[in-house]
C-alpha positions in Angstrom: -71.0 61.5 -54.7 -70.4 58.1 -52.9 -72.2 56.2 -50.2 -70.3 54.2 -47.8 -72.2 51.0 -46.5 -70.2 49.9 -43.2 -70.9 47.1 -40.8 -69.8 46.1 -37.3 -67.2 43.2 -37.3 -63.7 42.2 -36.1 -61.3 44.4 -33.9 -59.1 45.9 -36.2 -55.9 44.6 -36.8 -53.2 44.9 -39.4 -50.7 48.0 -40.6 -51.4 51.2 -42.6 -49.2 53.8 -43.9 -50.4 57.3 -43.3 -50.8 59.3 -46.9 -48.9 63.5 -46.7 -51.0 65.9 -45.0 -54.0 67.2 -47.3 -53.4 70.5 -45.3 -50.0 70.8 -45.9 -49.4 70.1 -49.8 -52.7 71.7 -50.8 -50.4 75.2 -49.3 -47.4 73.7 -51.1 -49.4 73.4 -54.7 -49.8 77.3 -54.6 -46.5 78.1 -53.7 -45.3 76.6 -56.7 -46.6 80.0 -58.2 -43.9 82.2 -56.6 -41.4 80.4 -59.1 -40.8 80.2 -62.3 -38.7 76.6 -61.4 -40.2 73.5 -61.5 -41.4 72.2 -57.5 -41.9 68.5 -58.0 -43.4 66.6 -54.5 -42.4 62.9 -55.0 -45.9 61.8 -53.0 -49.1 63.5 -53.5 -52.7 62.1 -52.3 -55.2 61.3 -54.4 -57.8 63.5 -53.2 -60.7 65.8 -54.4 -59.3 68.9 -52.7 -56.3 68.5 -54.7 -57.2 67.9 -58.0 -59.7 70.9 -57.4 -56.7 73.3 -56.6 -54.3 71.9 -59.3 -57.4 73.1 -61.6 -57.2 76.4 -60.2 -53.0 76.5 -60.4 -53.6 75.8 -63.9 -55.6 78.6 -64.7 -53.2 80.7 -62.9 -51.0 79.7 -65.4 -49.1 76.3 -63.8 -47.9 73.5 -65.8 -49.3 70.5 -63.5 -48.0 66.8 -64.4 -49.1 63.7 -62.7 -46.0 61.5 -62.3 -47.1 58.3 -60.6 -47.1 59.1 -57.2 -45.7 62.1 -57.3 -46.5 65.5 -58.9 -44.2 68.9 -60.8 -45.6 72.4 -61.1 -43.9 75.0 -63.1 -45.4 78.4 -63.4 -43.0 79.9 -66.2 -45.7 83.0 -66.9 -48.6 83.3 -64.0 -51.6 84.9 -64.9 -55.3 85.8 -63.0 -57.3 83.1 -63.5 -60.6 83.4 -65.2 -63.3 81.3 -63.4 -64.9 81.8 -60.2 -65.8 78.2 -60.1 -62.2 76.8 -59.7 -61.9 79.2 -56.7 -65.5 78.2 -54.9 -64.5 74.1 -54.9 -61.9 74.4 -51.8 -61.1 76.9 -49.0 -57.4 76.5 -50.0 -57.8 78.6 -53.0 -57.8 81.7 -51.1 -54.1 80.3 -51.0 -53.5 81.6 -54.5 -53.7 85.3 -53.6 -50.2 85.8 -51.3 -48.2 84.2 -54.1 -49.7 86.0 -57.2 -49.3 89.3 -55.5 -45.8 88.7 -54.8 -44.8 87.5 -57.8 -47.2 89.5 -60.4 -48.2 92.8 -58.2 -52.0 91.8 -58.8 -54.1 88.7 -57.4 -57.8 88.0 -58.0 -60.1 85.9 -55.6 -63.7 84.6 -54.8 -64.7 83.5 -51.3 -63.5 80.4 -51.0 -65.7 77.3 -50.4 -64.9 74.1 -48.6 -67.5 72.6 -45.6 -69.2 75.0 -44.0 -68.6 74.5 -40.3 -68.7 78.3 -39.3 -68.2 81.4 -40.5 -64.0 81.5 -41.9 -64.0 84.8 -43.2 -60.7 85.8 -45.5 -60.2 89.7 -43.7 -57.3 88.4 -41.5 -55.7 87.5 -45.6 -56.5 90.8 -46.5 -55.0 92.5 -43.5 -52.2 91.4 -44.0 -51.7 92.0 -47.9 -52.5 95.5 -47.0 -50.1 95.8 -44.3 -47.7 95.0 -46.7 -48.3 97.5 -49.1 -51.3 96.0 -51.2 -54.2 97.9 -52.4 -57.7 95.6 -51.9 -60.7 96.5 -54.0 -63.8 95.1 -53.4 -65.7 94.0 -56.9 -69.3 92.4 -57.2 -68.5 89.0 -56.6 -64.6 89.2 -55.8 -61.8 91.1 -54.7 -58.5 92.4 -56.2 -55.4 93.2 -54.7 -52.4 95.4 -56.8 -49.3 96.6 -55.8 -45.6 96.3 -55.2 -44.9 94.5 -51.8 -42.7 95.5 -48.7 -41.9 94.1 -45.5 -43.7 95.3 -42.4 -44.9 94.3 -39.3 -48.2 92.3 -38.8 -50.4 91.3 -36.2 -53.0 88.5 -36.4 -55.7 89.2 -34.1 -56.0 84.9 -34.4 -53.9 82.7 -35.2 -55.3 81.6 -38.4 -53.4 78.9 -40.3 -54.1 80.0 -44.0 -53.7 83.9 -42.7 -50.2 82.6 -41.7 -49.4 80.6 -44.9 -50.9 83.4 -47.2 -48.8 86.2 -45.6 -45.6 84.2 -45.4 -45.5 83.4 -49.0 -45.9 86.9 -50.0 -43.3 88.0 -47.5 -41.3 85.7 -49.3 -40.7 87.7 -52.4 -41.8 91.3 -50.6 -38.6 94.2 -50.6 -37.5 93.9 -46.5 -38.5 92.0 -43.6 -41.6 91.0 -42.5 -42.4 89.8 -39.1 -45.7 88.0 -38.4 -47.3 88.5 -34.7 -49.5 85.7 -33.2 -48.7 83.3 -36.3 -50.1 80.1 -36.0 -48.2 77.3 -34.9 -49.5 74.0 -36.9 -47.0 71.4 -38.2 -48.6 72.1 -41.8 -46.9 76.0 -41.2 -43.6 74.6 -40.1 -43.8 72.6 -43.7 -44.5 75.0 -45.9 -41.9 76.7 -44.2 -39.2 73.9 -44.9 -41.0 73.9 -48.4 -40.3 77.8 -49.6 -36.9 77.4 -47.6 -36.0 74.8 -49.8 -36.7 77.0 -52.9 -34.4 80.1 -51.4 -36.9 81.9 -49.3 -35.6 83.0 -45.9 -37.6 82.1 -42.7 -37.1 82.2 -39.0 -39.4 81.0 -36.0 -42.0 78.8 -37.9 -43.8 76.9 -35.3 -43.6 79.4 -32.8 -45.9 82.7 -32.5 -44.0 85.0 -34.4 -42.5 84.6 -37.8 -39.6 86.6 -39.7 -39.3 86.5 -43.4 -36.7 88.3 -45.2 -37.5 88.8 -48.8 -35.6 87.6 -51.5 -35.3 88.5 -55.1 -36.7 85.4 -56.5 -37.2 81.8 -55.7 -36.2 78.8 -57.0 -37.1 75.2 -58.0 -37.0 72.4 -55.4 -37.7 68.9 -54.5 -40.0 68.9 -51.1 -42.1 65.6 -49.4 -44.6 66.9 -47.4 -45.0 66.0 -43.8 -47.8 63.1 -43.1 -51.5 63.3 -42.6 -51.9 64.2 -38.3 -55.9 64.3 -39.4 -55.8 60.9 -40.8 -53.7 59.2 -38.6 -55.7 60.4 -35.7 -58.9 59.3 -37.3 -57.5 55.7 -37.4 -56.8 55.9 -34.2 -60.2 56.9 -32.8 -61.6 53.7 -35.4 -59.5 51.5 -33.5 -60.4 52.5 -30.0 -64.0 52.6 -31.6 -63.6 49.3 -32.3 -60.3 47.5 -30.7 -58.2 45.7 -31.9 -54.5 46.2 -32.3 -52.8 48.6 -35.7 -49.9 50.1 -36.8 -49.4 53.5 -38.4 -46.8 53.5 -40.4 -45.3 57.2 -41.0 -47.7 58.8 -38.2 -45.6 61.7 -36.4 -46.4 61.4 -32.6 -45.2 64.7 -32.0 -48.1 66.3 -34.3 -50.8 64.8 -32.5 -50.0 65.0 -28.4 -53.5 66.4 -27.7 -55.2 63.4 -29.6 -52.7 60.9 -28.3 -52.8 61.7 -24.6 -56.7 62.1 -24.9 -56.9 58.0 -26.0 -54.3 57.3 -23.3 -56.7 58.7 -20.6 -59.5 56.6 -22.1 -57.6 53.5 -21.7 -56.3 53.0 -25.0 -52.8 51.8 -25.3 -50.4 54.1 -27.4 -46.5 53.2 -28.1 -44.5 54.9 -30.2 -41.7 53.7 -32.1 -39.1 55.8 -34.7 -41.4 55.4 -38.3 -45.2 55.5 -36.6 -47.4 54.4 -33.4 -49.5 51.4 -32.8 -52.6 51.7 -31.1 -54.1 48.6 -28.9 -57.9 48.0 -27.5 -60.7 49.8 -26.7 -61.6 53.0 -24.8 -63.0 52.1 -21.5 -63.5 55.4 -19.7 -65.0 58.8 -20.3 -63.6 61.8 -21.6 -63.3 65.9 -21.5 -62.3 67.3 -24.8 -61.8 71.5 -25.9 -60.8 72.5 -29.1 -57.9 74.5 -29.5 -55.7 75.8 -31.9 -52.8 74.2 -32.3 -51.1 72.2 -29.8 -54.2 72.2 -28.6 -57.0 69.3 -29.5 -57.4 70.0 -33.2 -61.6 70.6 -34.5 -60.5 68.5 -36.9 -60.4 64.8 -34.8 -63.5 66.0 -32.7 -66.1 64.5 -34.8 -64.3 61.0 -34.6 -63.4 61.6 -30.8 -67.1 61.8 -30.2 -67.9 58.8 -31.9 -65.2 57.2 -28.9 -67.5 58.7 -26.4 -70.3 57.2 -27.7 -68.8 53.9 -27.2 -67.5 54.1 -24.1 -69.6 54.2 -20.7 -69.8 57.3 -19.2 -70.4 60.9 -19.3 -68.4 63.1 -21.8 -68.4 66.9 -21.9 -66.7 68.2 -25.4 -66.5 72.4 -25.7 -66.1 73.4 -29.7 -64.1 76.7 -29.3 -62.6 76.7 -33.0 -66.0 76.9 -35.4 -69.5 77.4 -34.5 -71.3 75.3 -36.7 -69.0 72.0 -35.5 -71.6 70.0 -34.4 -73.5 68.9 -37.2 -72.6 65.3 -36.8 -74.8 65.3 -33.7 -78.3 64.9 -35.3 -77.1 61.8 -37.3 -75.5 60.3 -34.5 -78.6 60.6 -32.7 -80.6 58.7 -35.4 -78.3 56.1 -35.2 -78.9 56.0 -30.9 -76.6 58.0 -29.7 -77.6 60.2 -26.3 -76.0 63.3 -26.8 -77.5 67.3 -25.6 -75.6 70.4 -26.7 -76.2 73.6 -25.0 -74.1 76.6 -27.6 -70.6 75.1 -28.1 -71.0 72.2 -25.4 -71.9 68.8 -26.3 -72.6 66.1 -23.1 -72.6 62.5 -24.1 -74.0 59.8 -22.2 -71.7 56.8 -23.5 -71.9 53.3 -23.7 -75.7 52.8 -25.5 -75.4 50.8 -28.6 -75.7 52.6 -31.3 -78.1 51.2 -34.4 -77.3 51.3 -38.5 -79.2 53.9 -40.3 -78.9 55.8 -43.8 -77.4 59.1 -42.4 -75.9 62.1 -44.3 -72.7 63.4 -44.4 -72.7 67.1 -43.6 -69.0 67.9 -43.8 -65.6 66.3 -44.5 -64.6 65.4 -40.7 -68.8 64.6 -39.9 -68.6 62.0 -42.5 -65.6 59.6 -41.3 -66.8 59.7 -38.1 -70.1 58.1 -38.8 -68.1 55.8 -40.8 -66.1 55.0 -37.5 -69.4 54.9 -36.2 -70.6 52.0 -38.4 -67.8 50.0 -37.4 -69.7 48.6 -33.9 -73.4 49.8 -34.8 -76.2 46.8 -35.2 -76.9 46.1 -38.4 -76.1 48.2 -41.5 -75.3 51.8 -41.4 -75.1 54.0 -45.1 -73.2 57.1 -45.4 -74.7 59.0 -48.0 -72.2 61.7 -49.0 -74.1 63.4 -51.7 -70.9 66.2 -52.3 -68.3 64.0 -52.1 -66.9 65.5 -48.8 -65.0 62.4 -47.8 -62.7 62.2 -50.8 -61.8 65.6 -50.4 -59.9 64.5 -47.4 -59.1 61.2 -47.0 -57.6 59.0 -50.3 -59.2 56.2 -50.2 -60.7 55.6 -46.9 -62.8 53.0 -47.4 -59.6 50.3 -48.5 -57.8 52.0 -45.6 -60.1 50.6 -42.8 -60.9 47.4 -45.0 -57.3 46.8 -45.4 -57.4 46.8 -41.0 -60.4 44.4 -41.3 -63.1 46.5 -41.2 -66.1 45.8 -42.9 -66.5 49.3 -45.3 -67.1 49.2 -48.8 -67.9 52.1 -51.3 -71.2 51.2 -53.7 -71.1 52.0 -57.1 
């Protein structure tokens, strides 16, 4: 639990390094269980999500060490874990299933928890395990999967990210070739990827719609950075065309966040792009259409924060939710705090440009929550974020000194 108390101030100004993707090494902690080698990642966040999955490794039988920045994992026996808790506290724990069956021809899993934005149902996961060879029994409470694992052909009827990253890790150790139709496409999938490549799996066509694992006997130990953080570097970017001002992201990967970037530019927000990061200069000034897509499309992720932009800048702004249905739930909070926003179904129209007042609002999910802090940051007077589950830290490491290190005026109470 934590309540942020934010204030309007200064433009923002200043440099900040982007932390590794939260959606890429949370994928990367459960393939550590397809090897009986150690997988050390030299630079892991601090963040609630992960400490909630290395739980759940741990049960399954992983050695997890904290070393400085960095963290190893070495699952020398794996085993079923034993509480349904550990699996309830993240989504990514439904990530444990591809890599248990593969390496110990049995897996055990809860549905997973995480925010609840709309209905993420795990069937595309289990479609897949059965198409390569798993038996799936449904038990009061859970499910189980048993049996040996061979290559086949699958087809995702969407392109779910943890469908993709599930499948491809079992595929990894399956006997034969496995080829994944209508795979999604995110840079976290490319990653994990590079990851299980760099501990002997063999991969082809990660990034693009279909995938082609060839199983191999075993894997191996490796050393493997993850990629950096597209969510959170294009939440600081929507704070500073919230607010102005003139910041550097150091590490940010352009290329990861076109939709985002080219959104801003539109706006009137100045992007430039240099080899390490991006800086990003002044306000928004004009209106703005936004439709979530899958990947490259504009992530669900950054819409919550993009709204907040369109609530600042004069103008009407049409945003269509295509990815989950229950994406808007940051509306009703904005709208205490004066925001004119309708939504009609999955469309949102916002009349921009009214100041918006500080008010105690909640914090209904992770993404809802830093965009009312970005909303803070040029509301009159004294907005509170009460995030009563803690959704915040489960995605962003310390995002409170982040935007107070760029001059904003955020602090965490005790």
């Amino acid at each position: 639990m934590a309540t942020f108390e934010v204030e309007s101030g200064a433009p923002l100004m200043g440099e900040a390094t982007v932390h590794p993707a939260k959606n890429a090494v949370l994928p990367i902690i459960t393939a550590s269980l397809l090897t009986d080698g150690a997988l050390h990642v030299p630079d892991m966040p601090e963040l609630a999500d992960v400490r909630a999955l290395c739980e759940l490794v741990g049960e399954c039988g992983c050695d997890v060490r904290r070393e400085g920045d960095g963290m190893t994992f070495q699952t020398r026996t794996p085993t079923l874990p034993s509480s349904a808790h550990a699996m309830r506290c993240t989504r990514a724990s439904v990530l444990i299933m591809g890599p248990l069956l593969a390496r110990l021809g049995s897996a055990r899993v809860t549905m997973p928890g995480g925010c609840a934005i709309g209905q993420r149902p795990i069937d595309l996961h289990l479609k897949g395990m059965a198409a390569l060879g798993a038996e799936i029994v449904n038990r009061q409470g859970f499910v189980e999967l048993r049996g040996t694992l061979r290559g086949g052909v699958i087809y995702l009827d969407l392109p779910s990210v943890g469908a993709t990253e599930n499948i491809m890790m079992a595929a990894s150790l399956a006997d034969g070739v496995t080829r994944i139709e209508n795979a999604a496409k995110e840079p976290e999938i490319v990653d994990l990827a590079q990851c299980l490549s760099a501990m002997g799996a063999q991969i082809q066509g990660a990034g693009t719609g279909t995938l082609v694992v060839r199983g191999v006997k075993r894997l191996h130990g490796a050393v493997y950075q993850p990629i950096p953080d597209r969510i959170e570097a294009g939440t600081l970017c929507c704070a500073a065309a919230v607010a102005g001002g003139n910041i550097l992201l150091r590490g940010a990967r352009p290329e990861h966040m076109r939709a985002l970037l080219f959104k801003l530019q539109e706006a009137g927000t100045v992007i430039s792009e240099f080899p390490g990061g991006l800086r990003v200069r002044g306000k928004a000034q004009w209106p703005m259409e936004v439709r979530t897509m899958s990947y490259p499309g504009f992530p669900t992720d950054l819409q919550a924060p993009m709204m907040v932009v369109a609530c600042n800048t004069p103008g009407t702004s049409v945003f269509l939710e295509t990815i989950f249905e229950n994406r808007f739930m940051h509306i009703p909070e904005l709208t205490r705090m004066g925001a004119s926003i309708r939504v009609e179904d999955r469309v949102a129209v916002i009349e921009g440009g009214y100041p918006l007042q500080g008010a105690q609002v909640g914090c209904p999910d992770l993404r809802s929550g830093a965009a009312l802090i970005l909303a803070g940051l040029t509301a009159e007077g004294v907005t509170r974020v009460e995030d009563a589950q803690g959704h915040i830290d489960r995605g962003y490491e310390r995002f409170d000194q982040t935007l107070s290190s760029l001059g904003a005026r955020v602090r965490r109470l005790p």
